[in-house]
Steps between C-alpha positions, in 0.01 A plus 500: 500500500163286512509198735389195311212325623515080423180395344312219701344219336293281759531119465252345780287644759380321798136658532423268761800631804314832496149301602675249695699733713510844593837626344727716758783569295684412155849453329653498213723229475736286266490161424793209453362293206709225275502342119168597298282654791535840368387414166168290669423773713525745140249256391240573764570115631535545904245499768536695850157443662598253756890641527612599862776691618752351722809669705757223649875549608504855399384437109159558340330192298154507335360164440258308330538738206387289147695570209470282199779312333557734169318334257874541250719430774782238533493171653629611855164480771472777764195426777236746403490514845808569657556767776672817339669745657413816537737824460425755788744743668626363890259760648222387326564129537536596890180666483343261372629149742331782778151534284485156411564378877256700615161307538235516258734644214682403179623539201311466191598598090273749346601534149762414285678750227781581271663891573670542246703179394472398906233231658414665792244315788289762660413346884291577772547483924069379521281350769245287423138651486199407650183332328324789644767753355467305128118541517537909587729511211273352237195739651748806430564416153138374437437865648746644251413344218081595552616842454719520233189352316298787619755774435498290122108513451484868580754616274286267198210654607 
């Protein structure tokens, strides 16, 4: 019998962790949401650029996460806001309180998707780069870029 594979539809990227911060590790990771978010979030209406992760008294939070109010929602307010929970297995919520002490690292979302009927929150152990490191980045994929051009024109030609 064939193993059925879930079908991921991405929601929100945050293009600017991977040149902020040099990205150590990931996981995949659950999220405790109330009332309408779901249905904002279907709508594309959430922001995760400046989100951080958090781990306090043995629980994972990410905060500073935007989502709209759903523009067909009821009356009842929920902070945009607020500081959600995050749903990680004890060994990786241990792993991370050691990461996240550690100096120079945190936590930080890097995308956002649906697997299947399930929001999951892809996020990443990172340390911050360097301007220096930023600048030898943009070089490499100036670099890149100059010769997929080339590789282009010769095939035209």
């Amino acid at each position: 019998m064939e193993k059925k594979t879930l079908a991921e539809k991405i929601v929100a990227t945050n293009r600017r962790a991977r040149h902020e911060y040099h990205i150590l590790e990931s996981f995949e990771c659950g999220l405790v949401l109330h009332g309408y978010e779901v249905k904002s979030i279907r709508e594309g209406r959430i922001n995760i650029q400046d989100a951080y992760g958090t781990v306090r008294e043995d629980e994972a939070f990410i905060e500073n996460m935007h989502i709209s109010p759903y523009s067909h929602g009821d009356l009842r307010v929920i902070d945009p806001l607020r500081t959600r929970k995050l749903l990680l297995k004890r060994k990786e919520i241990d792993y991370l309180l050691g990461k996240t002490r550690e100096r120079g690292l945190t936590l930080v979302p890097l995308k956002l998707y649906f697997k299947g009927p399930r929001l999951k929150l892809e996020v990443g152990v990172a340390r911050g780069k360097k301007l220096y490191d930023k600048r030898e980045d943009m070089a490499e994929r100036d670099a890149r870029r100059d010769i997929e051009r080339a590789v282009r024109g010769k095939r035209k030609a």
